[in-house]
Each structure stands twice: as structure tokens, then as C-alpha cells.
C-alpha positions as a Markdown table, in Angstrom:
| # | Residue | x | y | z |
|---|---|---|---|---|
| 1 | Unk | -42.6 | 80.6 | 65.6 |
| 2 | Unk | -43.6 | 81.2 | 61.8 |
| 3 | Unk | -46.1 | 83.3 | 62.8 |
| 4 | Unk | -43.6 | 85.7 | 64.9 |
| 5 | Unk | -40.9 | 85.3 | 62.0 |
| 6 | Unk | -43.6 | 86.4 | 59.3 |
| 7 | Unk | -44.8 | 89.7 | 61.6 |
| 8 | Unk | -41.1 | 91.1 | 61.8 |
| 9 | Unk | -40.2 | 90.7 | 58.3 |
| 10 | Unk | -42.5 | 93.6 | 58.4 |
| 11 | Unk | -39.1 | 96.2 | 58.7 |
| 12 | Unk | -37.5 | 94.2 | 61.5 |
| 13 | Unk | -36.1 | 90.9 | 59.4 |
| 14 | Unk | -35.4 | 90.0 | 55.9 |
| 15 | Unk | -36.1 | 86.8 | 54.8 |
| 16 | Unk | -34.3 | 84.9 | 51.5 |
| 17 | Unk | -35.2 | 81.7 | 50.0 |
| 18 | Unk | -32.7 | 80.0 | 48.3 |
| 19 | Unk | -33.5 | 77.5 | 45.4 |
| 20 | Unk | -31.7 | 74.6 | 47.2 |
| 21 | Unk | -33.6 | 71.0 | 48.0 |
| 22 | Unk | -35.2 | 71.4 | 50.5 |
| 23 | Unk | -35.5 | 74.6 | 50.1 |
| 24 | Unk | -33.3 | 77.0 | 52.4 |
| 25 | Unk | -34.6 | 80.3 | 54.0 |
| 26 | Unk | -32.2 | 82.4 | 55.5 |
| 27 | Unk | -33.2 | 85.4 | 57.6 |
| 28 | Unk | -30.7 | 88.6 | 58.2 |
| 29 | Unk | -31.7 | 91.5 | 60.1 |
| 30 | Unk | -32.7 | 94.8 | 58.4 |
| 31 | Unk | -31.2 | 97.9 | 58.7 |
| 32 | Unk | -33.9 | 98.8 | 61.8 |
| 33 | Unk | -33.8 | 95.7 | 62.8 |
| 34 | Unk | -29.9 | 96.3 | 63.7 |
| 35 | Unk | -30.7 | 99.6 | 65.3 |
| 36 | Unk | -33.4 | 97.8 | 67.4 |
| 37 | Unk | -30.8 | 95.3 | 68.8 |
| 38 | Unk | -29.7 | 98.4 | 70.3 |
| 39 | Unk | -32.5 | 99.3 | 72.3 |
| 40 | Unk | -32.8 | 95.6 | 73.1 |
| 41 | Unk | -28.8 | 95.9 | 74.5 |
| 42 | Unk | -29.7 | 99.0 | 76.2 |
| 43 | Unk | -32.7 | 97.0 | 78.2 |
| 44 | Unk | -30.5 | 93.9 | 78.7 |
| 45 | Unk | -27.8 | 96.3 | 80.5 |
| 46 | Unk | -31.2 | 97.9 | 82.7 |
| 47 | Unk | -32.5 | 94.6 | 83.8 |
| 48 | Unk | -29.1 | 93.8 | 84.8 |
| 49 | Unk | -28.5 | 96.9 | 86.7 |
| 50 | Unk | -32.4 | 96.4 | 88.6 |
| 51 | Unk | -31.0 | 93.1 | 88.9 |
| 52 | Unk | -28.3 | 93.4 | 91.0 |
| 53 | Unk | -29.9 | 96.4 | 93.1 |
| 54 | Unk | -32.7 | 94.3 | 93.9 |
| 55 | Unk | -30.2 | 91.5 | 95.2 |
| 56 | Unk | -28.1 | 93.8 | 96.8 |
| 57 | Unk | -31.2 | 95.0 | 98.4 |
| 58 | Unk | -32.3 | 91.5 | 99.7 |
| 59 | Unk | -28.9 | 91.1 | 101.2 |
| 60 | Unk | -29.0 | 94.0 | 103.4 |
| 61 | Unk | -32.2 | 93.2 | 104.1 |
| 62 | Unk | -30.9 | 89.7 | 105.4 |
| 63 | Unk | -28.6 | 90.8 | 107.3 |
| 64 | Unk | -30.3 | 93.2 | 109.0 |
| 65 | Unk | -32.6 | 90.4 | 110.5 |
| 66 | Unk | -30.2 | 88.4 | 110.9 |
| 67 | Unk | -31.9 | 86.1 | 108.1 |
């Protein structure tokens, strides 16, 4: 997970450590980060669509067998 964490503070997250004990790191997206979640959102609502079509198409398909 550290590993993933450390690539998207490259642009994606920013990452604060706080000079508490133990130490505290706090991560906040950036900017682009924030208009990624959008992109993210707009894939969500597509897999959900495909989702549903390909149910939908599994049900007709039943019934038409008579499965």
C-alpha cells in the first residue's frame, strides 16, 4: 500500500506529516487528483449501466429457454 500511496503523490495526492507522537500523515487529494475522481465517477456510472444491460440480457435470455 506504501508503495501505491508514494506513486500518486506524484500530482494525484498530497501527503502532510504532522509532528505528533507517533507521527501522523495525513493525505488530501490534489487539485487533479479531485478532477480524476471525476473520471473515476464517470466509469463507476458505465460499469453500472454494462451492468445492468448485461443482466437484463441474461434474463431474456432465461426466459426465452425457459431457464
Amino acid at each position: 500500500m506504501t508503495v501505491i500511496l508514494r506513486h500518486l503523490e506524484h500530482g494525484i495526492i498530497d501527503r502532510q506529516v504532522r509532528p505528533t507522537f507517533p507521527v501522523t500523515v495525513e493525505y488530501s487529494l490534489t487539485e487533479q487528483g479531485r478532477q480524476f475522481g471525476h473520471v473515476l465517477n464517470e466509469m463507476h456510472k458505465w460499469g453500472q449501466s454494462w451492468k445492468r444491460q448485461r443482466l437484463s440480457m441474461d434474463k431474456d435470455k432465461d426466459l426465452s429457454t425457459g431457464g
